[in-house]
PAKOLDREN-934182 format. One line per field, with one value per atom (N, C-alpha, C, O): residue in one letter; atom name; x negated, y negated, z. Coordinates in steps of 0.001 Angstrom, whole numbers. Atoms other than C-alpha are relative to their C-alpha. Example, Ala and Ser with C-alpha at 12.3 -4.5 7.8 and 13.67 -1.06 7.14 Angstrom:
2
residu <- a, a, a, a, s, s, s, s .
atome <- N, CA, C, O, N, CA, C, O .
xx <- -890, -12300, -900, -1936, 820, -13670, 770, 261 .
yy <- 1190, 4500, -1200, -1181, 1190, 1060, -1090, -2198 .
zz <- 0, 7800, 0, 665, -60, 7140, 730, 899 .
This chain:
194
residu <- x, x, x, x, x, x, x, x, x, x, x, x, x, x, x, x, x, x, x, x, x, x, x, x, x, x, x, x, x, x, x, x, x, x, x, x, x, x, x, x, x, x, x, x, x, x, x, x, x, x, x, x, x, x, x, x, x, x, x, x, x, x, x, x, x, x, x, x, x, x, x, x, x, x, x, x, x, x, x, x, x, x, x, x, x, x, x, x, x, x, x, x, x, x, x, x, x, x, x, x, x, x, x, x, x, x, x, x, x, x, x, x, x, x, x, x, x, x, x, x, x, x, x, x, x, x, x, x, x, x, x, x, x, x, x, x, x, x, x, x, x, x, x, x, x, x, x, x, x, x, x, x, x, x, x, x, x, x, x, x, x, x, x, x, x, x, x, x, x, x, x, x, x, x, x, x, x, x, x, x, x, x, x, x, x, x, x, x, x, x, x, x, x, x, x, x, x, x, x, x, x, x, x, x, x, x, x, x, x, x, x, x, x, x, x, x, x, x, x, x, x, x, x, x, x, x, x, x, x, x, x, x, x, x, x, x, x, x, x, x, x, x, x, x, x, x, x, x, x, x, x, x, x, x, x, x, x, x, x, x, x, x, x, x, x, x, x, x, x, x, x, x, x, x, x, x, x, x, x, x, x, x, x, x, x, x, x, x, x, x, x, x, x, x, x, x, x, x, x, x, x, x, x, x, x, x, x, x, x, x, x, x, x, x, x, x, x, x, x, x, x, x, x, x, x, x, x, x, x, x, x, x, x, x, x, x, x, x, x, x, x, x, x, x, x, x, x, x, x, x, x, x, x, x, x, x, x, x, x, x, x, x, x, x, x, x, x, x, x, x, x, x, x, x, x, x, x, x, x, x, x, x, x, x, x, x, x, x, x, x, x, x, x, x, x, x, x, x, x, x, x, x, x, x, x, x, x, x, x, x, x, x, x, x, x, x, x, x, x, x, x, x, x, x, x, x, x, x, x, x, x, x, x, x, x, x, x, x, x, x, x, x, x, x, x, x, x, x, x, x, x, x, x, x, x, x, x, x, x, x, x, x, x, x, x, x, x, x, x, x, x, x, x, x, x, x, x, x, x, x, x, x, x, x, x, x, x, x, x, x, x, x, x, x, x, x, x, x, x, x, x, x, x, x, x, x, x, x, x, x, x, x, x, x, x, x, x, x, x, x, x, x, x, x, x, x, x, x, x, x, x, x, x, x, x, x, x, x, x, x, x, x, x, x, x, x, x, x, x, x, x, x, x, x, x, x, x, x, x, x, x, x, x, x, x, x, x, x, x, x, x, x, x, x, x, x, x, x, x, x, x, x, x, x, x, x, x, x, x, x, x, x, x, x, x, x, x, x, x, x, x, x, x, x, x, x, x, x, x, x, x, x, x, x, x, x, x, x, x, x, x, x, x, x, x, x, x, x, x, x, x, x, x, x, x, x, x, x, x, x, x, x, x, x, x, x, x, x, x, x, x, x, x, x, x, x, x, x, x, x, x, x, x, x, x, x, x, x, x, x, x, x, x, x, x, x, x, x, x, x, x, x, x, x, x, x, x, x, x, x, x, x, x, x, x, x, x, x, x, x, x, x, x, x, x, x, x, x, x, x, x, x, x, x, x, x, x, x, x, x, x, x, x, x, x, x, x, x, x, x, x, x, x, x, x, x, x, x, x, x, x, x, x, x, x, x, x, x, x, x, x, x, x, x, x, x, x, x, x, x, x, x, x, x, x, x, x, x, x, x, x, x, x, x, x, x .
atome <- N, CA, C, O, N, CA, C, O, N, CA, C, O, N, CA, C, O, N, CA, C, O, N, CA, C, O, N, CA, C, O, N, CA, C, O, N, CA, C, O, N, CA, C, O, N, CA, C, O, N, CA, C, O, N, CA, C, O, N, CA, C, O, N, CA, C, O, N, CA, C, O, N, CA, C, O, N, CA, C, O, N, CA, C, O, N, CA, C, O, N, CA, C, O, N, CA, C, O, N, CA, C, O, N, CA, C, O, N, CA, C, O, N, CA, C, O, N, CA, C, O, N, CA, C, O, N, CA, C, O, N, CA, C, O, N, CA, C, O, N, CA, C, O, N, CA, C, O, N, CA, C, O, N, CA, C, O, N, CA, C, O, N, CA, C, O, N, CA, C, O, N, CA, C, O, N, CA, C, O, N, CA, C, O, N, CA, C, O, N, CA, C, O, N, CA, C, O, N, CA, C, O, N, CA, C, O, N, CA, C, O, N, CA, C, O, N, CA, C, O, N, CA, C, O, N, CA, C, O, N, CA, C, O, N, CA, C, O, N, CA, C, O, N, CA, C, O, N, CA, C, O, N, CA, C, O, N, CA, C, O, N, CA, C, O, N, CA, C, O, N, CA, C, O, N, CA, C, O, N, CA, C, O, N, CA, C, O, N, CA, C, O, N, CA, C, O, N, CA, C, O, N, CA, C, O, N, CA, C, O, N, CA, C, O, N, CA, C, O, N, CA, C, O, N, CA, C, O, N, CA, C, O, N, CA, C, O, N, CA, C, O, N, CA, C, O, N, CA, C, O, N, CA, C, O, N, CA, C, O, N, CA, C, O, N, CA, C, O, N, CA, C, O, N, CA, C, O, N, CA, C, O, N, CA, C, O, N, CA, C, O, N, CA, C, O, N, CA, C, O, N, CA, C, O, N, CA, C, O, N, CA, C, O, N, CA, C, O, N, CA, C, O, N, CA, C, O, N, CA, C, O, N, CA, C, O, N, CA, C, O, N, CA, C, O, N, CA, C, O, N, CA, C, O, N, CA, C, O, N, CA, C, O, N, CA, C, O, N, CA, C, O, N, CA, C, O, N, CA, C, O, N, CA, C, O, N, CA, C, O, N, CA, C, O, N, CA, C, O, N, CA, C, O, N, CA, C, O, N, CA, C, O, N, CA, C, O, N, CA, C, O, N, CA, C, O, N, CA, C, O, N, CA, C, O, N, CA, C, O, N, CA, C, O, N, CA, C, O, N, CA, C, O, N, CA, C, O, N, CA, C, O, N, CA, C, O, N, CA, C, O, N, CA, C, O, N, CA, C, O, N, CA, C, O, N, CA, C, O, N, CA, C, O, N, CA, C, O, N, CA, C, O, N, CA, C, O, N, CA, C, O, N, CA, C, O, N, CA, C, O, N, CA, C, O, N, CA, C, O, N, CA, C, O, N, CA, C, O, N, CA, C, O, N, CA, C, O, N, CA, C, O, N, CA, C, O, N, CA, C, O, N, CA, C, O, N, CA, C, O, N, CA, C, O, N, CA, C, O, N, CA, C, O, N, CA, C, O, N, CA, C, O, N, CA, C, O, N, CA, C, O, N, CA, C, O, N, CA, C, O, N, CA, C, O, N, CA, C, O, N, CA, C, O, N, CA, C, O, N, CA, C, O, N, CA, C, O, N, CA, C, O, N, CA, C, O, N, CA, C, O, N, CA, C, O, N, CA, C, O, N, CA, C, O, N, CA, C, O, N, CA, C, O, N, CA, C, O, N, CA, C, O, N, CA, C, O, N, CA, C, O, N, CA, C, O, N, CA, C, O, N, CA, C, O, N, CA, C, O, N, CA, C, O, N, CA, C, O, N, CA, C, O, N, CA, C, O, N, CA, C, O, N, CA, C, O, N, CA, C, O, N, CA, C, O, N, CA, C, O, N, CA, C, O, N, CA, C, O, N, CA, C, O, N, CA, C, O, N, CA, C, O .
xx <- 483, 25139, 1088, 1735, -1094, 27525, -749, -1939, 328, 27146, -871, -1873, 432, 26897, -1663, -2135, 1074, 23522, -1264, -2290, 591, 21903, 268, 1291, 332, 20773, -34, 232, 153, 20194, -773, -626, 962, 17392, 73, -283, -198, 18168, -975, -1251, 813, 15482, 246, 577, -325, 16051, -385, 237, 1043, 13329, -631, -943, 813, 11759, 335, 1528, 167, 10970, 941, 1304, -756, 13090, -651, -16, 942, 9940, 455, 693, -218, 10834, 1315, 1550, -1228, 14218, 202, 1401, -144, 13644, 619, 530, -1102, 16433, 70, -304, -690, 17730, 1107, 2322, -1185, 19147, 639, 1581, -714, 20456, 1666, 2709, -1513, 23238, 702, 1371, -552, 24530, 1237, 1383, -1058, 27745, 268, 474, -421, 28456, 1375, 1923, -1011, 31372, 1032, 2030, -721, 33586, 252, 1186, -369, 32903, -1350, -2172, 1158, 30511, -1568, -1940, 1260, 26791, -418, 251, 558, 24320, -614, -855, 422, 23043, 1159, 1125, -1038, 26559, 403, 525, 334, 26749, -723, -105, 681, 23986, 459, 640, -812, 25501, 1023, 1286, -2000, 28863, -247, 524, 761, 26964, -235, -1, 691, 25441, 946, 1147, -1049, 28157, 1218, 1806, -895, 30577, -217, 561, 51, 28541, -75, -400, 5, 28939, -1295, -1345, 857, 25570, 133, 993, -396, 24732, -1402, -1850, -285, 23072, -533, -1228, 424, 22440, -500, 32, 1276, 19058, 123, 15, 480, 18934, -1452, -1632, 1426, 15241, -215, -1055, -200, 15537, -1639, -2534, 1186, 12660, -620, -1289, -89, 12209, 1327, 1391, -1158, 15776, 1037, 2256, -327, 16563, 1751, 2809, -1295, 19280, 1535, 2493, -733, 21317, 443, 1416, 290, 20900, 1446, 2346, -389, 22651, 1330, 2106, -1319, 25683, 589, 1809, -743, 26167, 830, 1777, -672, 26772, 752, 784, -969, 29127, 812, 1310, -1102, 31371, -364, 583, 60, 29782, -947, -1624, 220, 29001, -1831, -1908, 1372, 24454, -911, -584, 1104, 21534, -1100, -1673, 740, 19477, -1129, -1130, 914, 16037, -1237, -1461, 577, 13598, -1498, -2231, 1818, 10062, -919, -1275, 1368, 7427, -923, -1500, 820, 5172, 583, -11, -917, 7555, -1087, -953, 263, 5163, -1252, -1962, 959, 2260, 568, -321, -669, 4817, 990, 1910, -1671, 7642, -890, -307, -47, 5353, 305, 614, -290, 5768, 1557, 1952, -1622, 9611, 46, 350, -764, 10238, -1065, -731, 798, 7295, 1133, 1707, -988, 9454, 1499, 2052, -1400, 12920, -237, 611, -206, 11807, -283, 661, 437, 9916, 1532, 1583, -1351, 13884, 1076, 2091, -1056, 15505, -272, 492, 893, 12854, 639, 1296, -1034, 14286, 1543, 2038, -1471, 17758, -430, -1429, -363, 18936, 105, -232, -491, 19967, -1147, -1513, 987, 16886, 950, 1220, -663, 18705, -918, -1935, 298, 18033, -1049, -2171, 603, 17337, 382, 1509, -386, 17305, -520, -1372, 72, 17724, -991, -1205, 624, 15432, 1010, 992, -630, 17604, -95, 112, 280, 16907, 873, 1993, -1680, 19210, 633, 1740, -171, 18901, 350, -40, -257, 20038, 1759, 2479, -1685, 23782, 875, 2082, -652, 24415, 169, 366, 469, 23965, 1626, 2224, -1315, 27475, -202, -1025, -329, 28747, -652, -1298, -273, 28850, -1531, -1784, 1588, 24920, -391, -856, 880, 24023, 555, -148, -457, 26710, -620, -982, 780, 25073, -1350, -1892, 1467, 21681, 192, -778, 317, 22891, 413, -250, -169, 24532, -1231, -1176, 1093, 21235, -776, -1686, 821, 19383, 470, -358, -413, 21767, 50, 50, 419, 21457, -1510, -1829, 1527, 17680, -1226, -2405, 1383, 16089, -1416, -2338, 1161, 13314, -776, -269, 403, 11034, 367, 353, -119, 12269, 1151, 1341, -1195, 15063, -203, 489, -73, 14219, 758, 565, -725, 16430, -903, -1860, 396, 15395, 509, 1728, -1264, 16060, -190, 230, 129, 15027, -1969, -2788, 1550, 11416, -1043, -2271, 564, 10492, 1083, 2250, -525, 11566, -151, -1204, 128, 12301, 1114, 1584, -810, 14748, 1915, 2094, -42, 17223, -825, -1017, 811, 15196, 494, 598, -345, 16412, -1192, -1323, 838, 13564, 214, 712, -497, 13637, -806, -1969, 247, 13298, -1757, -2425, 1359, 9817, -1357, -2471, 960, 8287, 157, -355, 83, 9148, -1003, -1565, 1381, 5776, -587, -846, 1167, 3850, 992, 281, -943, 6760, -428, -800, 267, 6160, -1180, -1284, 1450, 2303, 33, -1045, 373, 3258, -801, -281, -396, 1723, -318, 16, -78, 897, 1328, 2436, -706, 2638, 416, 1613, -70, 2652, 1162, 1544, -1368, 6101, -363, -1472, 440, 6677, -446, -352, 402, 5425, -1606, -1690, 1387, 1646, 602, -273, -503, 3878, 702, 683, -739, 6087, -1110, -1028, 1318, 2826, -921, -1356, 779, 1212, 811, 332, -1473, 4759, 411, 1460, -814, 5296, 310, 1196, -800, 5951, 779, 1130, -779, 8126, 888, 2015, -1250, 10226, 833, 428, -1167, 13567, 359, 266, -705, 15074, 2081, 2843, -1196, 18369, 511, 951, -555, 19511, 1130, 2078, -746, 20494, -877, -1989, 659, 19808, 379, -240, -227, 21487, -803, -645, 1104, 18428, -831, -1157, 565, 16462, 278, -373, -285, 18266, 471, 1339, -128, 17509, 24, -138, 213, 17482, -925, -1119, 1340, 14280, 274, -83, 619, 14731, 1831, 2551, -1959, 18645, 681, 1814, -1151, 19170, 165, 612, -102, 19060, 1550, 2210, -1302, 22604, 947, 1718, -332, 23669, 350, 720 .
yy <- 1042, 586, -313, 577, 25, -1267, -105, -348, 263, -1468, -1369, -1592, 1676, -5256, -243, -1376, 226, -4662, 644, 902, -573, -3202, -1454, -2138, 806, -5673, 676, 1872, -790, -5117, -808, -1992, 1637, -7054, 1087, 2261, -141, -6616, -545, -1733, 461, -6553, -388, 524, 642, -8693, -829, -1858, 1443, -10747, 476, -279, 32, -8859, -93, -307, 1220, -10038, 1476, 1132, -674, -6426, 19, -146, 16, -6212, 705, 434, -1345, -2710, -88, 320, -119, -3102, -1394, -1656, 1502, -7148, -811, -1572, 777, -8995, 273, 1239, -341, -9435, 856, 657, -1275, -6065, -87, 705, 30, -7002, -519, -153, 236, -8907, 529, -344, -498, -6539, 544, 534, -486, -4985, 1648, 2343, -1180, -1555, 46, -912, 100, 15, 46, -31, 1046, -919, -1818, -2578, 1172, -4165, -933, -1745, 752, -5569, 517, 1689, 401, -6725, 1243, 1679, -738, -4279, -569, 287, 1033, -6803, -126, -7, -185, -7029, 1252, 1513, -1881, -3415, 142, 547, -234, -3213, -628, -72, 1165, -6434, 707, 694, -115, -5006, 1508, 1909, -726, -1603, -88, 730, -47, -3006, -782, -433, 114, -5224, 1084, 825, -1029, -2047, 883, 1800, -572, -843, -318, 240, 1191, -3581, -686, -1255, 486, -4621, -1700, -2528, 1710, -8129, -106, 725, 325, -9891, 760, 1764, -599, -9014, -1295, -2267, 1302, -11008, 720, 1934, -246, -11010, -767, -1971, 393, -11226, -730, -79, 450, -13493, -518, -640, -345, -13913, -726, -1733, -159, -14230, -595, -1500, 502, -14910, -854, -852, 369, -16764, -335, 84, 756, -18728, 862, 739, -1286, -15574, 934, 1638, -798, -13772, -370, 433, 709, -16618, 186, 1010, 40, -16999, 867, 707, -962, -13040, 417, 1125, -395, -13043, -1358, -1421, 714, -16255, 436, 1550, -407, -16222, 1743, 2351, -1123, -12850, -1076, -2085, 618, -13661, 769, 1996, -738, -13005, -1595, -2768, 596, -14728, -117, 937, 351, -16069, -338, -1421, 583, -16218, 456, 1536, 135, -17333, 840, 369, -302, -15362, -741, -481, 601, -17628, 727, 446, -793, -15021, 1347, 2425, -895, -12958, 1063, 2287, -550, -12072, 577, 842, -436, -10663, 1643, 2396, -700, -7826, 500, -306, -315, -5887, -264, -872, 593, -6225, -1311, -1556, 1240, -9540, -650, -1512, 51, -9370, 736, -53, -374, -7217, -640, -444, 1130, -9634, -1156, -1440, 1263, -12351, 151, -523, -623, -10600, 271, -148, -442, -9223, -1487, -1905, 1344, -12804, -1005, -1854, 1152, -14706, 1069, 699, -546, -11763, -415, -890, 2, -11926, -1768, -1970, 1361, -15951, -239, -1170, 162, -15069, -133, 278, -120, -15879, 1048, 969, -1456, -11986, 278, -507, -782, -9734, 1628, 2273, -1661, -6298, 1017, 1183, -1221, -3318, 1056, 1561, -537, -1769, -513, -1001, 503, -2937, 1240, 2115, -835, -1230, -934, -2144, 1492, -2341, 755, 1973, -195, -1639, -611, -1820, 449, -1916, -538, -253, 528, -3966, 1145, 1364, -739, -1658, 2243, 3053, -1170, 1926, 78, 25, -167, 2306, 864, 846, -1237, 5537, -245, 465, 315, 4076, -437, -1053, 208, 3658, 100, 760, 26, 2751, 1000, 769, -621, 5807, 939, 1627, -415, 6967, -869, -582, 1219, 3747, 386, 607, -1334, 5485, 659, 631, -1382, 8402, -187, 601, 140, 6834, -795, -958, 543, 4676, 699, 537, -1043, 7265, 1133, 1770, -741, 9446, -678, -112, 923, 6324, -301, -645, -176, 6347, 969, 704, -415, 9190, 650, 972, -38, 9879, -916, -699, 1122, 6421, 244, 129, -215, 7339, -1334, -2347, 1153, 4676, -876, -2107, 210, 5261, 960, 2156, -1198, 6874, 71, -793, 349, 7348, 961, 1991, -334, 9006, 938, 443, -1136, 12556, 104, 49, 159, 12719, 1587, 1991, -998, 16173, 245, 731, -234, 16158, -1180, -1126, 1442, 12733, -703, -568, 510, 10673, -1754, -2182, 1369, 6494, -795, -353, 903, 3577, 700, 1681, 603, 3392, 274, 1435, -35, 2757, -727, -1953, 1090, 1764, 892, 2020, -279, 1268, -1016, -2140, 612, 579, -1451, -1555, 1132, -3111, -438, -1439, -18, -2062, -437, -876, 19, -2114, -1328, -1581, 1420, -5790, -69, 392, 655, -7163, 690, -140, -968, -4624, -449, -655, -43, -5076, -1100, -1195, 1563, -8816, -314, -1528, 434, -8814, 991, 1495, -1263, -6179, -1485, -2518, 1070, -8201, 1191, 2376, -870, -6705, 769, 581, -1374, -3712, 493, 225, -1011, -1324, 87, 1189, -818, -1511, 260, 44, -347, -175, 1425, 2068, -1394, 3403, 151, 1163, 81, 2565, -261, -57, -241, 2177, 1349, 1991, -1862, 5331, 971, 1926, -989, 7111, 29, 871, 665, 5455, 1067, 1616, -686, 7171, 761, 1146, -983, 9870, 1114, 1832, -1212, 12577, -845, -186, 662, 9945, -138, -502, 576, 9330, 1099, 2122, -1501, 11499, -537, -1643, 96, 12124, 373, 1066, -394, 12042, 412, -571, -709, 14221, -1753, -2411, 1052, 11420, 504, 151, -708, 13413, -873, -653, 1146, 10078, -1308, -2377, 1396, 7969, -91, -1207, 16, 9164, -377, -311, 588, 7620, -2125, -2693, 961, 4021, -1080, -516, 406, 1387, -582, -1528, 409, 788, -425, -1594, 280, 824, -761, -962, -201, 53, 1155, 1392, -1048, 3394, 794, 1920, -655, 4348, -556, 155, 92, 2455, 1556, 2017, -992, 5670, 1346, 2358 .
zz <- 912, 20384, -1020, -1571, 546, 18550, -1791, -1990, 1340, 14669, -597, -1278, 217, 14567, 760, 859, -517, 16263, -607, 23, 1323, 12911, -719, -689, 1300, 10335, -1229, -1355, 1573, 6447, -255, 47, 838, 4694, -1649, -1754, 1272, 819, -637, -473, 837, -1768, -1050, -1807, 1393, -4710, -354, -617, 740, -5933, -1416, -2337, 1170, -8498, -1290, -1503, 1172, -12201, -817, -1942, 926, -13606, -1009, -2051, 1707, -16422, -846, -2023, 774, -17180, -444, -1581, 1145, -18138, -454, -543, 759, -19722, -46, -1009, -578, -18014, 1614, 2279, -1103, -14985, 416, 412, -478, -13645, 825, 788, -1233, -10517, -111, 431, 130, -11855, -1236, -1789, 810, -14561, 882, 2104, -862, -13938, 403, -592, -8, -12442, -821, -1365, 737, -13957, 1122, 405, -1146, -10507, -663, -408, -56, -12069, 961, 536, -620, -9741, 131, 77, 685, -10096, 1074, 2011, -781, -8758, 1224, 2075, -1323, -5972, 703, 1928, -1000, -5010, 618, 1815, -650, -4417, 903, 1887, -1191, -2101, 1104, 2188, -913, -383, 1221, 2423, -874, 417, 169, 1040, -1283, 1307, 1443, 2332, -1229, 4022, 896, 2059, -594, 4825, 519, 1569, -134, 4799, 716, 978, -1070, 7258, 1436, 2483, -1325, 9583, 543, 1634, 20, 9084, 356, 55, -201, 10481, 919, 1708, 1546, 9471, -1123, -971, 1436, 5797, -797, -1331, 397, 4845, -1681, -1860, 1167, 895, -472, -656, 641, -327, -1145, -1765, 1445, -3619, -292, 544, 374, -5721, -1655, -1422, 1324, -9909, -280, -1112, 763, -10336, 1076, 906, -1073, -7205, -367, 102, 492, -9036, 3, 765, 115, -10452, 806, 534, -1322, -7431, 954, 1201, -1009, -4923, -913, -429, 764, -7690, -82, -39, -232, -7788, 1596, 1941, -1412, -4184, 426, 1655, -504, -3886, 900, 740, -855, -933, 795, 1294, -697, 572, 1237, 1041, -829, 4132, -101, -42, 199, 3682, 321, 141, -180, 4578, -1453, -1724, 1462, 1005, 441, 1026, -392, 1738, -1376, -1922, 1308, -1144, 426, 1295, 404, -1588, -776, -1925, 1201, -2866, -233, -1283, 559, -2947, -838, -845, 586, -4862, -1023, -1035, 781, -7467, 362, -607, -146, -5317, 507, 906, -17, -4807, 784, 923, -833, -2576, 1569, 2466, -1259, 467, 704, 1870, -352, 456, 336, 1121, -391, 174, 1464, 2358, -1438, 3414, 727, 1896, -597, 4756, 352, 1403, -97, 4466, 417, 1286, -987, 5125, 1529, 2317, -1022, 8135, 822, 1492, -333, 9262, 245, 1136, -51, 8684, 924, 1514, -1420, 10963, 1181, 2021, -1477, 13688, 341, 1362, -443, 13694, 733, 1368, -371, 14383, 1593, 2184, -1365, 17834, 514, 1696, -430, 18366, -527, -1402, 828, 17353, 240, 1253, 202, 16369, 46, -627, -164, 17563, -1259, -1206, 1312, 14084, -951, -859, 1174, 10492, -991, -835, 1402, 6884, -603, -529, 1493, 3978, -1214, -1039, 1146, 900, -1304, -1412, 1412, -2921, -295, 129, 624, -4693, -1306, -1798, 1238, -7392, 18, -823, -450, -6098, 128, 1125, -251, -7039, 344, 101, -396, -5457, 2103, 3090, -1699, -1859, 385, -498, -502, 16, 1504, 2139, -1534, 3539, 1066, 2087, -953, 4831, 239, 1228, -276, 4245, 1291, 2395, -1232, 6171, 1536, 2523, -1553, 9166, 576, 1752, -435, 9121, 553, 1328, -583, 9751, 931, 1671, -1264, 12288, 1073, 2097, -810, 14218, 135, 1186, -800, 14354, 221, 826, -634, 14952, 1472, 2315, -1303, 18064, 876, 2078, -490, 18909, 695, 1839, -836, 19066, -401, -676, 38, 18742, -369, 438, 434, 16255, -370, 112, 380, 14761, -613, -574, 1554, 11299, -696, -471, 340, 9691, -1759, -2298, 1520, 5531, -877, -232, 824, 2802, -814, -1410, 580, 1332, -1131, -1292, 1558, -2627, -471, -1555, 685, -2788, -124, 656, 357, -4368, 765, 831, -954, -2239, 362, -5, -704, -338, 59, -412, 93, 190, 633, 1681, -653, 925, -176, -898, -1002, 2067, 1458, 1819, -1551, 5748, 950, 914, -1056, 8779, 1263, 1737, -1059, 11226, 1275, 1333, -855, 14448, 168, -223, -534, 15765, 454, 197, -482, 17597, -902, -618, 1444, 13860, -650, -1741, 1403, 12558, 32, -961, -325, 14123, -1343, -2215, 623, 11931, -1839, -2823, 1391, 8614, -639, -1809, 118, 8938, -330, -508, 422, 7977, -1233, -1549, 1013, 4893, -1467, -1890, 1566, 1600, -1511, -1482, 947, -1873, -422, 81, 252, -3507, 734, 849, -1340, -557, 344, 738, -669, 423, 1123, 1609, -1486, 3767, -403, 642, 222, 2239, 1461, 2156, -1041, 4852, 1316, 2156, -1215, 7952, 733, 1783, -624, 7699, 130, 903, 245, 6988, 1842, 2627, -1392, 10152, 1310, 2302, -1397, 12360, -407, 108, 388, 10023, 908, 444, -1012, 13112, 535, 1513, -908, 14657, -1504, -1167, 806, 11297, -603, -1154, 370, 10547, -1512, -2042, 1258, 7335, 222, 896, 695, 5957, -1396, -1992, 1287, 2618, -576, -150, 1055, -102, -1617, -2011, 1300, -3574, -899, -1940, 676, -5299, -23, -611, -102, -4149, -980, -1382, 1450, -7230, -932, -1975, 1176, -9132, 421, 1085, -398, -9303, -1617, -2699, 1933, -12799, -65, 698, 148, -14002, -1155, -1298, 1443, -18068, 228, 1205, 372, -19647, 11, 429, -237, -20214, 867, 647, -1265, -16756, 267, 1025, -9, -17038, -369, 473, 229, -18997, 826, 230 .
């Protein structure tokens, strides 16, 4: 399986209440926005395509990622919550001409996430074609997720809150982990910048 046969759908619609601005496009200290970070994550792992979920700040969003090669796809139901984002991400993959093998969902907001995690899960997604592959932080567990292809149908009717947390649950003996103790840390307030 070649790389290019993994997708990424990027979450980045929501309204950022808890920390009172738009967090996505602040700057890491690299310099670049935290939405671009996830971006060039998933790009850096040869992800393709890489669907960004926009949402609340649609505008801000599309301008932080100028010139990155991504798919912009708006949530109008942005504000009935994240199911509705990988609802709608997964809904503008399932369109592509190619349907990939497996796709990631990825926070925009998780700045410990790099290339070579997303590797690691596609190489044991190659080797033993599980459902679901999710990221161990230690005390729980969450995104990054790359599930397999078999699961859009079911991703694609998520709405509400819920997240995909009621699907892995559904395949939890079918879903592997991977050790990422940097996934706990994600920015919710400002001084999670700190």
């Amino acid at each position: 399986m070649t790389p290019s046969n993994i997708a990424a759908i990027v979450l980045a619609a929501g309204q950022s209440k808890r920390y009172g601005r738009n967090k996505l496009v602040q700057l890491l200290p690299d310099g670049k926005s935290l939405v671009a970070h996830a971006v060039e994550t998933a790009l850096g792992a040869a992800c393709k395509p890489v669907v960004v979920v926009t949402g609340a700040y649609e505008q801000d969003i599309s301008k932080a990622l100028t010139g990155r090669d991504v798919h912009l796809v708006h949530n109008q139901n942005w504000e009935e919550g994240m199911g509705t984002s990988i609802a709608c991400g997964v809904l503008h993959m399932m369109r592509q001409p190619k349907l990939p093998e497996a796709f990631f969902i990825l926070l925009a907001d998780q700045p410990g996430i790099h290339p070579n995690l997303l590797r690691e899960m596609m190489n044991l997604f190659e080797r033993h074609s599980p459902v679901a592959i999710r990221c161990n932080y230690g005390a729980s567990s969450g995104p990054p997720v790359l599930f397999s292809a078999t699961l859009a149908n079911e991703l694609s009717q998520l709405k509400g809150e819920e997240g995909a947390r009621s699907v892995l649950k559904k395949y939890r003996e079918k879903v592997l982990e991977v050790p990422f103790p940097e996934g706990k840390h994600d920015i919710d307030h400002p001084e999670d910048w700190e």
